[in-house]
C-alpha positions as CSV (number, residue, x, y, z in Angstrom):
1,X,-4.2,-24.7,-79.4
2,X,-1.3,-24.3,-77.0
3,X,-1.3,-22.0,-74.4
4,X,0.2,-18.8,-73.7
5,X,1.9,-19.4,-70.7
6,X,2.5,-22.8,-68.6
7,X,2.5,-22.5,-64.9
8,X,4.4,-24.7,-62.7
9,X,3.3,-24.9,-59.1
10,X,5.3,-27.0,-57.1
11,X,3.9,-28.1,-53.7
12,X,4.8,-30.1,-50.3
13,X,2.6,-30.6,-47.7
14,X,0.5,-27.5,-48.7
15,X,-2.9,-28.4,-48.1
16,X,-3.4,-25.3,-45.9
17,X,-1.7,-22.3,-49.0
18,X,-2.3,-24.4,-52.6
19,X,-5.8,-23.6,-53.2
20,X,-5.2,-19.7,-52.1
21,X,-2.1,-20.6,-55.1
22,X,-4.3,-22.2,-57.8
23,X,-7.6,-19.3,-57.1
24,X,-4.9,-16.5,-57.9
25,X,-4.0,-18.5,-60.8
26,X,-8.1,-19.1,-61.9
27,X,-8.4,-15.2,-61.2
28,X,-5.7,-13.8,-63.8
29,X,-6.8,-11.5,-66.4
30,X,-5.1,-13.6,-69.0
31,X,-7.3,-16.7,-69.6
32,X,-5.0,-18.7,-72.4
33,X,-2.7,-20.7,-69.5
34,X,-2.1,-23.8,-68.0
35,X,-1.3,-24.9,-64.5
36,X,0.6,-28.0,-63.5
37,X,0.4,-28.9,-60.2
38,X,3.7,-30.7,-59.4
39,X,2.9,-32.8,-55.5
40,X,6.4,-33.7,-54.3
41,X,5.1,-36.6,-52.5
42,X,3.0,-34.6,-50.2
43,X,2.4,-36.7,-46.5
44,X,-1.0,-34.7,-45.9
45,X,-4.2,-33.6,-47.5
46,X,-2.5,-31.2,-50.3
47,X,-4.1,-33.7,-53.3
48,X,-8.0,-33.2,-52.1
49,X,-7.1,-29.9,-51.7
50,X,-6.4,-29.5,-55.5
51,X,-9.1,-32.1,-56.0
52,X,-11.8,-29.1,-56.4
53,X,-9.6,-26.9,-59.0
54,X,-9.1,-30.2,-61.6
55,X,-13.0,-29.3,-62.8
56,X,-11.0,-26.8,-64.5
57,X,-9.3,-28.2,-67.7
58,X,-6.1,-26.0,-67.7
59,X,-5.4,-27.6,-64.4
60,X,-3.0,-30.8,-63.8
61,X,-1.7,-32.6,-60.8
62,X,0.8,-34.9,-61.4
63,X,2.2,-36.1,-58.1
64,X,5.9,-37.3,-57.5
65,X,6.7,-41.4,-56.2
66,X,9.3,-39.8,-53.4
67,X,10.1,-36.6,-52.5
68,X,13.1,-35.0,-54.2
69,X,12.8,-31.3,-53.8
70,X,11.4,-27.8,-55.4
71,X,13.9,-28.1,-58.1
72,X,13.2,-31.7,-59.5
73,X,9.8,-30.7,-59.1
74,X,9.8,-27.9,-60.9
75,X,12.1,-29.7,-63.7
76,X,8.6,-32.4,-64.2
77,X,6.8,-29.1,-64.8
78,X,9.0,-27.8,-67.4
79,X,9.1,-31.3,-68.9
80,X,5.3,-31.2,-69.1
81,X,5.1,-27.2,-70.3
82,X,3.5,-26.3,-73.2
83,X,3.1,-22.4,-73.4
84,X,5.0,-19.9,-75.1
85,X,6.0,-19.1,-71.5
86,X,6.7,-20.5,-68.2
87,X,6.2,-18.9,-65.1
88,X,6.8,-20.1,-61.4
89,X,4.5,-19.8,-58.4
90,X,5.5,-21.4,-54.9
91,X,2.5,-23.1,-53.4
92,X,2.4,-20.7,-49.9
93,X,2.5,-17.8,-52.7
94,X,0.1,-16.1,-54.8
95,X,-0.2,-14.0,-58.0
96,X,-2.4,-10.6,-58.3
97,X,-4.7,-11.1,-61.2
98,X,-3.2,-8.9,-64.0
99,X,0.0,-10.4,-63.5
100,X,0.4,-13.2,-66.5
101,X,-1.1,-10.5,-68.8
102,X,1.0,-7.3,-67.7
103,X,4.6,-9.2,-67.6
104,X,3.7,-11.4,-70.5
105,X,3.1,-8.2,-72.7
106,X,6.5,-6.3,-71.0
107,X,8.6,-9.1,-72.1
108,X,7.5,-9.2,-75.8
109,X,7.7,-5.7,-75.8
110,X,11.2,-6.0,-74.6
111,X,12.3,-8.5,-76.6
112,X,13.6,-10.6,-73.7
113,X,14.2,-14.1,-72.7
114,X,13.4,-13.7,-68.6
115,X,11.5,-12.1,-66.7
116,X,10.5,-10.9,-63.1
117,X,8.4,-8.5,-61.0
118,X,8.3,-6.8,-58.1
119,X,6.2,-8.5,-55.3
120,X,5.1,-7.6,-51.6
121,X,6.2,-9.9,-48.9
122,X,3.2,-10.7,-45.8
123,X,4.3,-12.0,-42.8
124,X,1.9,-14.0,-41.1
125,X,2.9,-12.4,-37.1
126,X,2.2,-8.7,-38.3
127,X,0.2,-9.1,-41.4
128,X,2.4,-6.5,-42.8
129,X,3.7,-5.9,-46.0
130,X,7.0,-5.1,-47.2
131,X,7.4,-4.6,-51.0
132,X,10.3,-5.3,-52.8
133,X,11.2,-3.6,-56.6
134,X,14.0,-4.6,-59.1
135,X,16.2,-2.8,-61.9
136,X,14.4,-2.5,-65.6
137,X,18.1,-4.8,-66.6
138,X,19.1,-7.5,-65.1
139,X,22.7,-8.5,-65.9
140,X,24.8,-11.5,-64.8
141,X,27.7,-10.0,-62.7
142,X,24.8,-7.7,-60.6
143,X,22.8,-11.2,-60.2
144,X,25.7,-12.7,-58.7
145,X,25.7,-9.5,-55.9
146,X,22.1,-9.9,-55.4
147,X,18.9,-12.3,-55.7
148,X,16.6,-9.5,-57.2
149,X,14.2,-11.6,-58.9
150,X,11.7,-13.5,-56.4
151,X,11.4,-16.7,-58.0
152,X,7.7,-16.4,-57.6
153,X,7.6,-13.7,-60.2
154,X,9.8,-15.5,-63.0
155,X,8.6,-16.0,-66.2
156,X,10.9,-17.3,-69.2
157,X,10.7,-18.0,-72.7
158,X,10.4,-21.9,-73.0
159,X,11.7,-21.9,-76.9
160,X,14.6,-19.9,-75.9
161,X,15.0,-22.4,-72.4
162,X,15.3,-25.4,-74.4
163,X,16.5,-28.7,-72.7
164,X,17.9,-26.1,-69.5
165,X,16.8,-27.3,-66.1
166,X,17.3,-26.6,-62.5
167,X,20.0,-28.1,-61.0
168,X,20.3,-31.0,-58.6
169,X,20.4,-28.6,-55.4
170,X,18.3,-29.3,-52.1
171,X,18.7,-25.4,-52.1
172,X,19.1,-22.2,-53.1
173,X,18.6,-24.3,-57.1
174,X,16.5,-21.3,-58.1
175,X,19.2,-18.6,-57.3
176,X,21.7,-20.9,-59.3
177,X,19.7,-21.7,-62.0
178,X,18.8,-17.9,-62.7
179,X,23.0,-17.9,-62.5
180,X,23.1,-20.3,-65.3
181,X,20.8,-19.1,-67.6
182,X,21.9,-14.9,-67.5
183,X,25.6,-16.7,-67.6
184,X,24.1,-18.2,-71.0
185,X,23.3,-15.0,-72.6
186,X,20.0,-14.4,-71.7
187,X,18.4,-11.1,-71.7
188,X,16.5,-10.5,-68.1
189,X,14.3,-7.6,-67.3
190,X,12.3,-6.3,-64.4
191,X,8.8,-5.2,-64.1
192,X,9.0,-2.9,-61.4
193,X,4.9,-3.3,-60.0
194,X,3.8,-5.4,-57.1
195,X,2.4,-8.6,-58.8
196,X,2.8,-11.1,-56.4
197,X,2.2,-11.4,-52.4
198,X,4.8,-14.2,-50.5
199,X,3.7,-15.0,-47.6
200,X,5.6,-15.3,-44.7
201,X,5.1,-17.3,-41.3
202,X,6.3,-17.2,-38.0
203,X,9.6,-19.1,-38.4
204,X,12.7,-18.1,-37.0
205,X,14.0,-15.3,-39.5
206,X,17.7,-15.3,-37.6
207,X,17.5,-19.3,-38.2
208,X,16.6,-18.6,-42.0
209,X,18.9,-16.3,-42.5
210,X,22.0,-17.8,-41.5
211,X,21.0,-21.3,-43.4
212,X,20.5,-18.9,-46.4
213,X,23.9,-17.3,-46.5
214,X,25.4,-20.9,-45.5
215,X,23.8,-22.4,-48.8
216,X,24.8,-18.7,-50.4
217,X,28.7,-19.5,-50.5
218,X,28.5,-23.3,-50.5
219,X,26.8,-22.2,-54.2
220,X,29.8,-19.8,-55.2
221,X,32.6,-22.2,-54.0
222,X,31.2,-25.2,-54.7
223,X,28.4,-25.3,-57.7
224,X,29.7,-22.6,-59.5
225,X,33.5,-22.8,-58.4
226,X,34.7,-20.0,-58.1
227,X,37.9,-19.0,-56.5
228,X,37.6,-17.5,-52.4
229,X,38.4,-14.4,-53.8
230,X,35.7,-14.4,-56.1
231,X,33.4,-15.9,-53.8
232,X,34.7,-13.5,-50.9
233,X,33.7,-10.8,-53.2
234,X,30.4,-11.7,-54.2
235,X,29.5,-13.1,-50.8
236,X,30.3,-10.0,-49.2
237,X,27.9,-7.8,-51.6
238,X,24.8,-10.8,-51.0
239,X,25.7,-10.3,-47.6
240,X,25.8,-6.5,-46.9
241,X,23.0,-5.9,-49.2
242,X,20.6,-8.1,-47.3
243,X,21.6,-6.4,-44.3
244,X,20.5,-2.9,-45.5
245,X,18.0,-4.3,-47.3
246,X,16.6,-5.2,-43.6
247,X,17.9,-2.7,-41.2
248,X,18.8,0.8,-43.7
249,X,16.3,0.6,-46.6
250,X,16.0,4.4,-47.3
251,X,20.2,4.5,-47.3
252,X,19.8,1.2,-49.8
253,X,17.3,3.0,-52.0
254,X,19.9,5.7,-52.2
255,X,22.6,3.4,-53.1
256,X,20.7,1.8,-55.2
257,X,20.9,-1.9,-53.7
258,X,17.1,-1.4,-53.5
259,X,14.3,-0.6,-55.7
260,X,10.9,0.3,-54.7
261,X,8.3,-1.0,-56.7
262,X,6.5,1.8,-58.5
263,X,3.2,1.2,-57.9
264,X,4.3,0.9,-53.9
265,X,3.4,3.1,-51.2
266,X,6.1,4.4,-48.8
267,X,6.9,2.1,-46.0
């Protein structure tokens, strides 16, 4: 019997977050999955901390000769899938437990090809949590605005996936493989309930930030190619939604740049 839905879990030098990753996995309401536990030639003690969880049958580790990245990672996983589904979980992140029965029920139900949730960001300074929605649709042109869909949270259809992989980016590979496949006709939808928790540490957020929208427009100009108008235009939306998303998020409810979860309670 194959499973419902594959899970790919790739991990580097998580021995402290991976267990937290695989109990949230062990803990969903959906039993019919599989976990593969992708090690991207981790330096510390992330393989006896997955050592415990391989009791469990559904679970593999599989761990890489050098390290390469999240996205090759990620790419052995879908090589090794077998569900009817694969969803993506970071190892520093982890799922609530009705999640893999909830969104894998929405997205039959909608007929659709991808899939995402809304999901509650913890940072480790304040133990706060900040909790982020997305639209019902999900459509190329907005995608290209916006990262809506925490990668976390993605689930896709691996029939419809076919031979599709990541690409060969040290970053921002999820963003632009999202890109590719709603570019490629895929239908994407949003669950709009807190199913996931990312969590957060103390690293410099100004320092993150500028890296990200560096990596943003080297991905417009360069992997996808398109003109500095284009890229101009679509950077400037990426760049002014993050900012309100951060500093205005009543005014960017209002505008619509950002959603709040349904099941979230007011900030």
């Amino acid at each position: 019997m194959l499973p419902r839905v594959s899970a790919i879990i790739p991990c580097h030098d998580a021995e402290a977050t991976v267990a937290r990753a695989l109990a949230s996995v062990q803990a969903q309401t959906l039993d019919d999955w599989e976990a593969i536990v992708i090690d991207d030639a981790s330096r510390d003690g992330t393989e006896k901390a997955v050592a415990p969880f391989l009791s469990d049958p559904r679970i593999r580790y599989i761990r890489q000769p050098r390290n390469e990245g999240a996205g090759p990672a990620r790419n052995a996983g879908l090589d090794l899938a077998r569900g009817r589904w694969v969803a993506f979980l970071d190892a520093d992140d982890e799922w609530h437990p009705p999640k893999l029965a909830r969104q894998t029920a929405f997205l039959e139900a909608e007929r659709a090809q991808i899939g995402a949730t809304a999901y509650a960001r913890r940072h480790g300074g304040t133990g706060r949590d900040l909790h982020f929605g997305l639209p019902r649709r999900i459509r190329y042109r907005d995608f290209l605005k916006t990262n809506v869909m925490g990668f976390s949270t993605v689930m896709i259809d691996r029939a419809w996936l076919g031979a599709q992989r990541m690409p060969q980016l040290r970053r921002r590979q999820d963003f632009a493989f999202l890109i590719a496949l709603l570019r490629a006709g895929g239908v994407a939808v949003g669950l709009n309930e807190v199913l996931c928790t990312y969590h957060h540490g103390h690293a410099s957020l100004s320092s993150a930030k500028g890296r990200a929208a560096r990596d943003t427009w080297a991905l417009y100009r360069d992997h996808l190619g398109l003109s500095g108008a284009e890229a101009a235009w679509y950077f400037g939306h990426y760049a002014l939604r993050g900012a309100m998303r951060h500093k205005a998020p009543g005014l960017a409810r209002r505008l619509g740049v950002l959603h709040r979860p349904d099941d979230a309670p007011d900030d």
